[in-house]
C-alpha positions as CSV (number, residue, x, y, z in Angstrom):
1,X,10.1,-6.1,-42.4
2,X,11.8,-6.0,-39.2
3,X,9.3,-4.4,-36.5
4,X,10.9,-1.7,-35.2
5,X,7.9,-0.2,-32.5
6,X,8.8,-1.2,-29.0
7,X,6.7,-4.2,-27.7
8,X,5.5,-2.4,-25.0
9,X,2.7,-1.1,-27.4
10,X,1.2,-4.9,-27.4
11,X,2.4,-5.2,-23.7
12,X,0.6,-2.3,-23.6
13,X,-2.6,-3.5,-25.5
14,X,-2.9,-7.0,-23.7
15,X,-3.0,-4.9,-20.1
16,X,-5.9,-2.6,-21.1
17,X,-7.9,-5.5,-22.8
18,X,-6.5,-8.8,-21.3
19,X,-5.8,-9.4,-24.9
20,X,-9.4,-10.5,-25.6
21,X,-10.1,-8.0,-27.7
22,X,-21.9,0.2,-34.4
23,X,-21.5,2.0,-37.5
24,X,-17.9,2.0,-38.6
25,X,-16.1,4.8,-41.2
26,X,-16.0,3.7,-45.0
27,X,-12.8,2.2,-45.6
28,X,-10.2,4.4,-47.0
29,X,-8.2,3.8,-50.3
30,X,-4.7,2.1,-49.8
31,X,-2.5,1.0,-52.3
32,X,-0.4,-1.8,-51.4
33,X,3.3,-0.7,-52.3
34,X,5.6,-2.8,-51.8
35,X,7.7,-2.8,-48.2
36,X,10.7,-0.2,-48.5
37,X,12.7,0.5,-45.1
38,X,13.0,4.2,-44.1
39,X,16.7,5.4,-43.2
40,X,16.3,4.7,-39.5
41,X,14.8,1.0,-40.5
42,X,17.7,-0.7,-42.3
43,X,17.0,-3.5,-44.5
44,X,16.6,-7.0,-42.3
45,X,17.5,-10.8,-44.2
46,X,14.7,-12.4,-42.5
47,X,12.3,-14.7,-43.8
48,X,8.5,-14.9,-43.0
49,X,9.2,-18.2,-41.3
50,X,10.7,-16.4,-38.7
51,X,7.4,-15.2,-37.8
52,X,4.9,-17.0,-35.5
53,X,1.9,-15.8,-36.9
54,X,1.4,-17.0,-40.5
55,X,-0.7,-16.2,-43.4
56,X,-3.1,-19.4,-42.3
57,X,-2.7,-19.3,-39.1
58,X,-4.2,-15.4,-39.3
59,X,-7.0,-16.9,-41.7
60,X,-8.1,-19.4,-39.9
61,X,-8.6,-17.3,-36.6
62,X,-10.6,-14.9,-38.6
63,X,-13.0,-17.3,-40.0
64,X,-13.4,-18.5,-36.6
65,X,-14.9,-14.9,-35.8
66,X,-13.5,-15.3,-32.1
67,X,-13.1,-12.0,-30.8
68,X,-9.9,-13.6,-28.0
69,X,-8.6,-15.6,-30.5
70,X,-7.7,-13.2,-33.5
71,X,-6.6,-10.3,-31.3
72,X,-4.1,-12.7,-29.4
73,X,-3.0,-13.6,-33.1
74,X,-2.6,-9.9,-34.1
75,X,-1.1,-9.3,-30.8
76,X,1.3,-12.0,-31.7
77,X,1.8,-10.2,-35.0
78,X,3.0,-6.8,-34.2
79,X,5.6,-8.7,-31.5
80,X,6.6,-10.9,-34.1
81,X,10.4,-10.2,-35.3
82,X,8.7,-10.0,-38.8
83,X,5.3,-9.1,-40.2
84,X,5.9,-7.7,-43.4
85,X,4.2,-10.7,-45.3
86,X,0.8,-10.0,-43.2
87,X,0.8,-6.3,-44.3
88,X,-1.0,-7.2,-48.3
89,X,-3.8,-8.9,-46.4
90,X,-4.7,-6.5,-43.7
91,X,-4.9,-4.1,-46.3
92,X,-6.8,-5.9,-48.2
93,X,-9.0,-6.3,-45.5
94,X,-8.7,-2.4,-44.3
95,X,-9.8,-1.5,-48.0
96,X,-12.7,-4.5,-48.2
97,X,-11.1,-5.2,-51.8
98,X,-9.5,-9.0,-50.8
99,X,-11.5,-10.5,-47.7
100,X,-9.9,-14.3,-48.3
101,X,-13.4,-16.0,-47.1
102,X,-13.6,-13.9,-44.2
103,X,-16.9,-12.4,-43.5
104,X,-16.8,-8.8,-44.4
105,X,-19.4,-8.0,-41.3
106,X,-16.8,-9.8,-38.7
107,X,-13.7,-7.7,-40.3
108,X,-16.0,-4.2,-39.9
109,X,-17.0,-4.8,-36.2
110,X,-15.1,-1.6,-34.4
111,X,-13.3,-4.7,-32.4
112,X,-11.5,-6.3,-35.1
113,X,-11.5,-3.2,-37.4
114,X,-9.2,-0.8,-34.9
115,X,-6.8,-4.0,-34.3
116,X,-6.3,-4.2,-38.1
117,X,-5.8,0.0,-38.2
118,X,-3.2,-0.4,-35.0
119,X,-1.3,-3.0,-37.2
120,X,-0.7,-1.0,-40.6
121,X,-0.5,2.2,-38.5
122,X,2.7,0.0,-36.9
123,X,3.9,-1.1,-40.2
124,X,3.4,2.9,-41.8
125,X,5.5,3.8,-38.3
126,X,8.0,1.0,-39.5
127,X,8.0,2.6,-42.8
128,X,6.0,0.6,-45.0
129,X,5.1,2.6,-48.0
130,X,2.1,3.5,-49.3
131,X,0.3,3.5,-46.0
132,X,-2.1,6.2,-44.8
133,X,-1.9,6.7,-41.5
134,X,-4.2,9.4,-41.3
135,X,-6.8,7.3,-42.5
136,X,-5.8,5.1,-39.3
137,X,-6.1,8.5,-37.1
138,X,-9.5,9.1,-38.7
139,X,-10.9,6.0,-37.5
140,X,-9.8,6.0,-34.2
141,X,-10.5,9.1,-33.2
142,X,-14.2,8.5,-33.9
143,X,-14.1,5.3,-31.0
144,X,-12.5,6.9,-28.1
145,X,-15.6,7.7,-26.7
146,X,-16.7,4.4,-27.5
147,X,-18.7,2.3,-24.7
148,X,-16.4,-0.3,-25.5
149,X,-13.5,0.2,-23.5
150,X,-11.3,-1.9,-25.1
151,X,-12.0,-0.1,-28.7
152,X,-12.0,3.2,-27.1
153,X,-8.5,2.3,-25.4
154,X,-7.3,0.4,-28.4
155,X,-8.1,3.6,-30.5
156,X,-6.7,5.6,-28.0
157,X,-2.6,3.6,-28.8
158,X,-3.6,4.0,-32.7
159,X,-3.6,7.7,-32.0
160,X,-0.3,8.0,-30.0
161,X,1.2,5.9,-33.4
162,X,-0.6,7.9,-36.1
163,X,-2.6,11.1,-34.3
164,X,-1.8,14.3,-35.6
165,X,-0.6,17.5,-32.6
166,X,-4.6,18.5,-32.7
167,X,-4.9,15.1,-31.4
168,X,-2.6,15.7,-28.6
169,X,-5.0,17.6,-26.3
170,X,-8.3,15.1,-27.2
171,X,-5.8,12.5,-25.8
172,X,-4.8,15.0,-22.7
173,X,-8.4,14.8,-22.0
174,X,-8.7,11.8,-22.2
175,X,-5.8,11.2,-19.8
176,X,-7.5,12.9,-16.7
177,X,-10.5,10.3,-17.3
178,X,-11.1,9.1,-14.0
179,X,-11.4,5.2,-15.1
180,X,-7.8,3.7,-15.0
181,X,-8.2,1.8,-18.2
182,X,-8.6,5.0,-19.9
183,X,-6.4,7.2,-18.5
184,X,-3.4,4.6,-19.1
185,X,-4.1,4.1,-22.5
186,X,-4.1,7.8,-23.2
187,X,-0.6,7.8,-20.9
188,X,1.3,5.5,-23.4
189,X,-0.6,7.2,-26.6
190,X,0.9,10.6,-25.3
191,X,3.9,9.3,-24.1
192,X,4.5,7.2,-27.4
193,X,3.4,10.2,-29.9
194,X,5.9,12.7,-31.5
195,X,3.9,15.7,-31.3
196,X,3.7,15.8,-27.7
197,X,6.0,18.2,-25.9
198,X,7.7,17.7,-22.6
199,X,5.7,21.2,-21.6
200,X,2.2,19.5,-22.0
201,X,3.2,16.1,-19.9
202,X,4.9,18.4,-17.5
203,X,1.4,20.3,-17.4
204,X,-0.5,16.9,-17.2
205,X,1.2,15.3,-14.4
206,X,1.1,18.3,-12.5
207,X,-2.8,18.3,-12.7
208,X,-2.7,14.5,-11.6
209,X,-3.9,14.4,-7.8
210,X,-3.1,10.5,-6.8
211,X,0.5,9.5,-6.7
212,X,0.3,6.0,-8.4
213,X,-1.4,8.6,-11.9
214,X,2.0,10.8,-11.2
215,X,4.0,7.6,-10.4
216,X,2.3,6.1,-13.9
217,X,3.3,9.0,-16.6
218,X,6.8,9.2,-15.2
219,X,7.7,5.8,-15.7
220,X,5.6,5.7,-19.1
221,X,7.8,8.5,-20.1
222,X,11.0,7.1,-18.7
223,X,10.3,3.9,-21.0
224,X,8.8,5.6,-24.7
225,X,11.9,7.9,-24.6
226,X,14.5,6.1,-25.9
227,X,12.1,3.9,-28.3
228,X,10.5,6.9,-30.2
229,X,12.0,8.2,-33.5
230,X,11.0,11.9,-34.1
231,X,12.7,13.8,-36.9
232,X,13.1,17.1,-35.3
233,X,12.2,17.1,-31.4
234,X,13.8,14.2,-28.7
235,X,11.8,12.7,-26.5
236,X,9.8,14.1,-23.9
């Protein structure tokens, strides 16, 4: 499967956490269909060797249990031209039913756990079926308060991909944080999610009091709009 999500999502990711990337919530039941391309995803010929992450490559960094490493190799992942042989084993791994030698413990920690969620949310966006991207949104809404920044602003981008509109004003909120970190992740999750309107970022950036803030959500917006794919509103 072709990843159709603009890279700025990982760009994204690798600015709020440098790319280094606690009870969690029980996993949730997926069943792994096989990969089927939504109308505005048309069927790619490409071959999983095109990837640069493969299946052992993603093992091995896993069994490590090295927080830097395996995010850089998810990161890698969801910029990768294809990704759609990785999806079986991260929902293996989101379900706890196929762990492949990796220690269950490692694959819970809120760390690794939202990274997994922000790459099926990706491949559900993409339209991988069989996916349940409110099970995603579930997740990540209960770490955006998290003292970890880079879960709560990792959780933050799985909510602009999968968040439902009540999400929208938890992320406005979120958005007038005073820590940068914060308040750009829940920029791009805004900017990035279909349910916002153009009224509330108008609202938002009025509200914003330093320029660079203002300066931030209009080129955030100027850069999502042409990459989201909403069924029945354009981009805001």
């Amino acid at each position: 499967m072709k990843n159709l999500l603009p890279s700025m999502l990982v760009i994204a990711s690798c600015a709020l956490s440098g790319c280094d990337q606690s009870s969690t919530a029980p996993p949730s039941s997926i069943a792994p269909a096989a990969p089927t391309q939504t109308a505005s995803a048309p069927v790619q010929s490409r071959a999983p060797a095109e990837s640069n992450v493969s299946e052992a490559r993603l093992l091995d960094d896993l069994r490590s249990q090295d927080f830097d490493r395996v995010i850089r190799t998810m990161n890698d992942a969801k910029r990768a031209q294809y990704a759609g042989h990785l999806t079986p084993i991260f929902v293996g791994f989101w379900n706890g039913t196929d762990l492949r030698g990796v220690d269950p413990n490692f694959l819970n920690h809120p760390r690794i756990r939202i990274e997994i969620a922000d790459v099926l949310a990706q491949q559900e966006k993409n339209g991988y079926q069989g996916l349940d991207k409110a099970a995603f949104a579930q997740y990540a809404r209960g770490l955006i308060t998290s003292n970890d920044t880079q879960v709560a602003n990792q959780a933050m981008l799985v909510l602009g991909i999968s968040g439902s509109a009540a999400d929208m004003s938890l992320l406005e909120g979120m958005a007038e944080d005073i820590a940068e970190s914060r308040f750009r992740a829940a920029v791009i999750a805004l900017a990035h999610n279909c349910n916002t309107t153009s009224a509330l970022l108008d609202k938002l950036q009025a509200r914003l009091n330093e320029t660079w803030r203002k300066d931030f959500l209009a080129e955030t917006r100027e850069k999502f709009g042409p990459f989201r794919v909403c069924p029945s509103r354009s981009a805001g």
